[in-house]
N, CA and C of each residue as an Amber inpcrd file, in Angstrom:
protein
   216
  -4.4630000  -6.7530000 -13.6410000  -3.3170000  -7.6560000 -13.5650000
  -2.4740000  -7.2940000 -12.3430000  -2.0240000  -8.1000000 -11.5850000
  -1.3140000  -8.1220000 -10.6440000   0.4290000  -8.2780000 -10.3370000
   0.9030000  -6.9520000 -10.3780000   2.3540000  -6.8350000 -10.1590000
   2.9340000  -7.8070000  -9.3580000   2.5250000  -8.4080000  -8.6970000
   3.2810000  -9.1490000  -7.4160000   2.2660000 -10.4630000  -7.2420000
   3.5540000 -11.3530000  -7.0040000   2.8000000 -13.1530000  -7.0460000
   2.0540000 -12.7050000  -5.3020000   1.2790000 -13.9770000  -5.9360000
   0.5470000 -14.0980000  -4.5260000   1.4670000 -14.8460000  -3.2170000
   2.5920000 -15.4250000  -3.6660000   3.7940000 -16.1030000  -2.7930000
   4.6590000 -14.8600000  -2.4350000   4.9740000 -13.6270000  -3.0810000
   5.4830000 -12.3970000  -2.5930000   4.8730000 -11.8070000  -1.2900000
   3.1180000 -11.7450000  -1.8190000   2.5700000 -11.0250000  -0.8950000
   2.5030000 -11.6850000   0.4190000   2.2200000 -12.9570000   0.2460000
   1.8390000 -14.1400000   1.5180000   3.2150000 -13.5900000   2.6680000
   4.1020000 -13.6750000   2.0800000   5.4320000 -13.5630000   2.6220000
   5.7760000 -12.4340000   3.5810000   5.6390000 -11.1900000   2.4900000
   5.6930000  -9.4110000   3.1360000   4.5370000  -9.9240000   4.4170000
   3.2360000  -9.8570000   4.0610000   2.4730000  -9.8670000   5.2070000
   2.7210000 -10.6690000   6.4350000   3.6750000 -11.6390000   5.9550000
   3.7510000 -12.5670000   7.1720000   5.4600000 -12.3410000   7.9520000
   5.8480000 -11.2740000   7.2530000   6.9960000 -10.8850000   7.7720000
   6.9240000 -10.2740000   8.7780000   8.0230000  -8.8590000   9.2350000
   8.6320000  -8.0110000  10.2960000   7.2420000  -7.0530000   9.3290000
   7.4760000  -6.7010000   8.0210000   6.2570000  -5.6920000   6.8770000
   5.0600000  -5.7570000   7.5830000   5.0810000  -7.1840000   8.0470000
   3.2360000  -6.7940000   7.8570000   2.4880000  -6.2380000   8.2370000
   2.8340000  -6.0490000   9.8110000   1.9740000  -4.7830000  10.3620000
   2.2380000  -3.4090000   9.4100000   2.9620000  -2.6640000   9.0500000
   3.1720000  -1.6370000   8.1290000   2.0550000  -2.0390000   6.6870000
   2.0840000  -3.5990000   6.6420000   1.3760000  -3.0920000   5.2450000
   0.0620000  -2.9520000   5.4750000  -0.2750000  -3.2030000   6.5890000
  -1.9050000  -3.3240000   7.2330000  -2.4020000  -2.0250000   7.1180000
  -0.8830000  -1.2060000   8.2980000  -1.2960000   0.0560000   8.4750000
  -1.6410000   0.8480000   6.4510000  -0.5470000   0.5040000   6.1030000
  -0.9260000   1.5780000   4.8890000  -2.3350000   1.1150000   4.0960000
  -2.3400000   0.0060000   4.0630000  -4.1930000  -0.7910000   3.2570000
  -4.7270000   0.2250000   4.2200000  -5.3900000   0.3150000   5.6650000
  -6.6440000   0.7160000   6.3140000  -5.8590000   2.3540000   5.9070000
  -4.7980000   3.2130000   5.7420000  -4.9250000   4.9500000   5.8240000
  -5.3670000   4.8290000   3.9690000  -4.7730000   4.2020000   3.1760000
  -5.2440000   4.1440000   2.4490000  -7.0810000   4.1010000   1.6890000
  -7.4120000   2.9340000   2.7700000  -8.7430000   3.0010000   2.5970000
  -9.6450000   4.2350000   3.1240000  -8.9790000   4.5790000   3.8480000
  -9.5930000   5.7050000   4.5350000  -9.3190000   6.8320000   3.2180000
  -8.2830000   6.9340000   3.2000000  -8.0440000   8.5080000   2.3350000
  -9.2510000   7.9710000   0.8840000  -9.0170000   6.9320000   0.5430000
  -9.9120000   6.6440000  -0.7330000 -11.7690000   6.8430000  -0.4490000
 -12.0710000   6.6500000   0.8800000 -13.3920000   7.0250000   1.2850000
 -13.8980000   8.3120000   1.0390000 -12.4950000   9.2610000   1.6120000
 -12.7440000  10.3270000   1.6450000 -13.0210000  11.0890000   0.1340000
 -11.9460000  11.0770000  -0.5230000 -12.7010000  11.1710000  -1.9700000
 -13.3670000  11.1990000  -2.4290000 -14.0930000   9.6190000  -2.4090000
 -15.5740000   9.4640000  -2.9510000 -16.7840000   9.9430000  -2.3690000
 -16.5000000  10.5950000  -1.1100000 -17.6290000  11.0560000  -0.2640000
 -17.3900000  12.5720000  -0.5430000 -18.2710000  13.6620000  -0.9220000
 -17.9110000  14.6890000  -0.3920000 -17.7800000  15.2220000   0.2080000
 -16.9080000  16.0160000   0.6370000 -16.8540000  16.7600000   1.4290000
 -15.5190000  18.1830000   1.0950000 -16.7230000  19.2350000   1.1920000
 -15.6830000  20.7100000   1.0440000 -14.8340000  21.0550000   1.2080000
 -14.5080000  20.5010000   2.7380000 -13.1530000  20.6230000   3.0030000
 -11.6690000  19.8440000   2.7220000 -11.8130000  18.8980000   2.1490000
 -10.6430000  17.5750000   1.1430000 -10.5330000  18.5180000   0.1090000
  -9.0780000  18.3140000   0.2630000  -7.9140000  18.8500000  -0.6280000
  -7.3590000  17.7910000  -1.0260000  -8.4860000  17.2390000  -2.4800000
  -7.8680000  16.2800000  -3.2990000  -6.8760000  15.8410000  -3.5750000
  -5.8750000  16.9730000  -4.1540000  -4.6220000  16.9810000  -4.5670000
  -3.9060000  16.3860000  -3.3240000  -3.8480000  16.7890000  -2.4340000
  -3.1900000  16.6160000  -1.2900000  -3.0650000  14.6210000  -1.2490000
  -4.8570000  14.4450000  -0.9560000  -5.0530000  13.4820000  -0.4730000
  -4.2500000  12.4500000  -1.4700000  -4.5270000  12.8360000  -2.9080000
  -3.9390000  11.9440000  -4.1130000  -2.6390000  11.6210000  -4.0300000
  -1.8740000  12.8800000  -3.6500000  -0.6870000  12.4070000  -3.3890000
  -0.0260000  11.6270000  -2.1510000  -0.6430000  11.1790000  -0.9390000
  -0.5250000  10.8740000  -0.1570000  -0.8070000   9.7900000  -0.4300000
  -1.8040000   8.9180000  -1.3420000  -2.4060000   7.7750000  -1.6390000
  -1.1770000   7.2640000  -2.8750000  -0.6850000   8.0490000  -3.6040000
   0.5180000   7.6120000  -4.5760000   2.0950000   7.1930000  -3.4510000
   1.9600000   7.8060000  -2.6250000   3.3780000   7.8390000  -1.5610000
   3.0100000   6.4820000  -0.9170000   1.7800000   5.7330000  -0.3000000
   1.4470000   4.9030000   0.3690000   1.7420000   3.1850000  -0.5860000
   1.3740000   3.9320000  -1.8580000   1.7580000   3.0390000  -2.9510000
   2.6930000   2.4440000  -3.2550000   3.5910000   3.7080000  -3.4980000
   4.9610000   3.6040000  -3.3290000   5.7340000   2.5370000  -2.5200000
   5.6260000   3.0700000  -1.0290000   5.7280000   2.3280000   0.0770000
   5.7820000   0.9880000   0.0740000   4.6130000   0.3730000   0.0750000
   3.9050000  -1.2590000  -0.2750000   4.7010000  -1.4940000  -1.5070000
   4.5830000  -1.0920000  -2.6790000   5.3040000  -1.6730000  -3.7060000
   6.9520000  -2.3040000  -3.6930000   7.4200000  -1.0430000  -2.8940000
   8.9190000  -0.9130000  -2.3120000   9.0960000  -2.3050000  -1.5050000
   8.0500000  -2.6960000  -0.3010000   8.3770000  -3.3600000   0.6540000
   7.6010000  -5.2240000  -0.4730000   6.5860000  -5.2760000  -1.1480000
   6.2240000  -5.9380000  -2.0530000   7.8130000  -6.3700000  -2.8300000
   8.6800000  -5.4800000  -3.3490000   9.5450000  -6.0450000  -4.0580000
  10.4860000  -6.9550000  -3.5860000  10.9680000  -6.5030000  -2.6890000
  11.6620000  -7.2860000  -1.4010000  11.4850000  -8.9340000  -1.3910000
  10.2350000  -8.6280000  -1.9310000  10.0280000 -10.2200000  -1.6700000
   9.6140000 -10.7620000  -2.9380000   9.6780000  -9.9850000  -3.6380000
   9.3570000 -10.3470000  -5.3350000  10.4840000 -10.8220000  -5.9440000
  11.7540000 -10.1490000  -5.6330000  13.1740000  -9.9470000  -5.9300000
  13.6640000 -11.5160000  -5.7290000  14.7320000 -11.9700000  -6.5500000
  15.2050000 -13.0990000  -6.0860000  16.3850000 -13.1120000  -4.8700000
  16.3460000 -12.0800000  -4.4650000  17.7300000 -11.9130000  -2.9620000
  16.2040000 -12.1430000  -1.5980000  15.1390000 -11.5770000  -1.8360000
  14.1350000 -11.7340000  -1.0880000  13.4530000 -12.9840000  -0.6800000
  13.4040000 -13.9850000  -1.7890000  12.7670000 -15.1090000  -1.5620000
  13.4220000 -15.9500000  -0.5100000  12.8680000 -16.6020000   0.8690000
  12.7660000 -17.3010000   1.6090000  13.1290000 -18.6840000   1.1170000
């Protein structure tokens, strides 16, 4: 289920946000690669929390436009 209308998101992305939300989708995707791939040297914990902060982020800038002071 999806926290945020698809008229929220259309919006953030097409704002001043959107480059930022691009950037956090592709470090995101990246840190989530890394995970699933092994490798010895990933410090899970680390990475997990960096992937919860990125979340954060997007959700934060997502509300903005979810919010009724946000809507266009």
């Amino acid at each position: 289920m999806n926290k945020f209308s698809k008229t929220a998101i259309w919006k953030a992305v097409n704002s001043e946000y959107g480059d930022r939300l691009v950037e956090i989708a592709r470090e995101h995707a990246e840190l989530t690669k890394e995970l699933i791939t092994y490798n010895p040297g990933v410090d899970a914990e680390i990475i997990e929390s960096r992937i919860v902060q990125l979340r954060e982020e997007r959700d934060g800038i997502l509300e903005l436009f979810e919010s009724e002071e946000g809507r266009i």
